[in-house]
N, C-alpha and C positions, 0 to 999 in steps of 0.2 A: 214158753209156748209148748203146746201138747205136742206129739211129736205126727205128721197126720197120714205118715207112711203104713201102719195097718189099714187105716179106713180105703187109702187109694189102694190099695195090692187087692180088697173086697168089688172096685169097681173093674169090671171086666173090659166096659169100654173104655178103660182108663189104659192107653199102653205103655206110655211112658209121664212123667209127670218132675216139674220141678219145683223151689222154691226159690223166686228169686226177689229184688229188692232189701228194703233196709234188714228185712230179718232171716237174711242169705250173707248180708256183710255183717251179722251182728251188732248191727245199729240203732235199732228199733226201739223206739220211744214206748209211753205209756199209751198215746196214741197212733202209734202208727199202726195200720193196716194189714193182713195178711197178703203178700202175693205168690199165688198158683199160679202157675203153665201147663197143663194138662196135650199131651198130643190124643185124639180121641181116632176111636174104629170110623175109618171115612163112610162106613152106609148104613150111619145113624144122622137124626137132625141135631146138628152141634148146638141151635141154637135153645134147641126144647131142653135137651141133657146137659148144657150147661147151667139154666138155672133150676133144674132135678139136683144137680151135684152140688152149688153154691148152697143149697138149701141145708144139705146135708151134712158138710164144710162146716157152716155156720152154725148148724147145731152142736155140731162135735167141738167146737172151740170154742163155743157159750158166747158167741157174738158174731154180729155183722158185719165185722170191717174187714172183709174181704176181697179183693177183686180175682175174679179168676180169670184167667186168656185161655182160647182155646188157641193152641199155636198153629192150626190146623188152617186157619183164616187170619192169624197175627200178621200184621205188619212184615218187611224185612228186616228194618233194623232194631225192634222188637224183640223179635226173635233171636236175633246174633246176642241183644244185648242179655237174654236169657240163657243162652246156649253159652255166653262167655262166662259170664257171672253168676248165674245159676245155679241152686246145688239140686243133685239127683233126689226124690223122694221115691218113684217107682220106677222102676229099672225092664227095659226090653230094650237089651243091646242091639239082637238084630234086625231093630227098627230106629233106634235110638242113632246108631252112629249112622247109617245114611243116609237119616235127617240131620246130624249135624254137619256130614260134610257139604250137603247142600246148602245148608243155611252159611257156612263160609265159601261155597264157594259163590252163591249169588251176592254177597255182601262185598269178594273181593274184584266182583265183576262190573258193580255198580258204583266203586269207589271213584273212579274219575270223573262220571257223570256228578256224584252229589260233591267233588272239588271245585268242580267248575259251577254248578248251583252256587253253594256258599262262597263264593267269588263274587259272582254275579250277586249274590242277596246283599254284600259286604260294600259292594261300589253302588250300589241303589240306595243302601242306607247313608253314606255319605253324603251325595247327589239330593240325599231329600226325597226319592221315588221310591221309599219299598215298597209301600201298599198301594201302588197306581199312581196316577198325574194326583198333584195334589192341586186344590180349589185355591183360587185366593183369596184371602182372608177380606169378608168387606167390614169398611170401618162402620163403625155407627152413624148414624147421619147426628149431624151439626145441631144442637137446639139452637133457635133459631128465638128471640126476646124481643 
């Protein structure tokens, strides 16, 4: 893979930026996808300059299998799980580590709530209720000769 750290250090609303998934652990298949984490300037529209940026991504890597996160609107545990696993491709430390230590500290703060979720999701799936009251099954009626 090209390496796509010039082209991000050229986007200014680019302030920090990562690369995480299979081709961050080195694992990445023939098919596997690129994954980007971009933190973007908060008073631009993320949504219009994400697919400006993915466009431009894609041309520099001579394909589409991209996904890019803006981390700016990412999930929580999203986020951790790029900030853990992640590797750096543009670098602003003193934006960088303030958002990381947020991003660990809301993940070690929500920890016991998602223990007791997955608890609760773990005894519903036993029970037979994870996805709501379940229906009863009707038989087929009897042909009747």
């Amino acid at each position: 893979m090209q390496d796509l750290t010039p082209i991000l250090e050229k986007e200014k609303r680019v302030k920090f930026a990562y690369l995480f998934g299979s081709r961050a652990r080195g694992q990445a298949g023939p098919l596997s996808d690129t994954d980007i984490a971009v933190y973007l300037d908060r008073r631009i529209n993320h949504g219009e300059y994400r697919l400006k940026l993915m466009e431009k991504l894609a041309k520099f890597l001579k394909n589409d299998r991209l996904d890019l996160v803006v981390l700016n609107q990412a999930p929580p545990l999203l986020r951790h799980e790029i900030v853990k696993y992640g590797r750096i491709l543009k670098e602003d430390a003193l934006r960088r580590i303030p958002f990381e230590a947020e991003v660990i500290r809301e993940c070690l703060d929500t920890a016991y709530l998602r223990q007791v979720q997955r608890v609760a999701l773990v005894e519903n799936i036993r029970k037979g209720a994870a996805f709501g009251p379940q229906r009863p099954r009707r038989r087929p009626a009897r042909k009747t000769s």
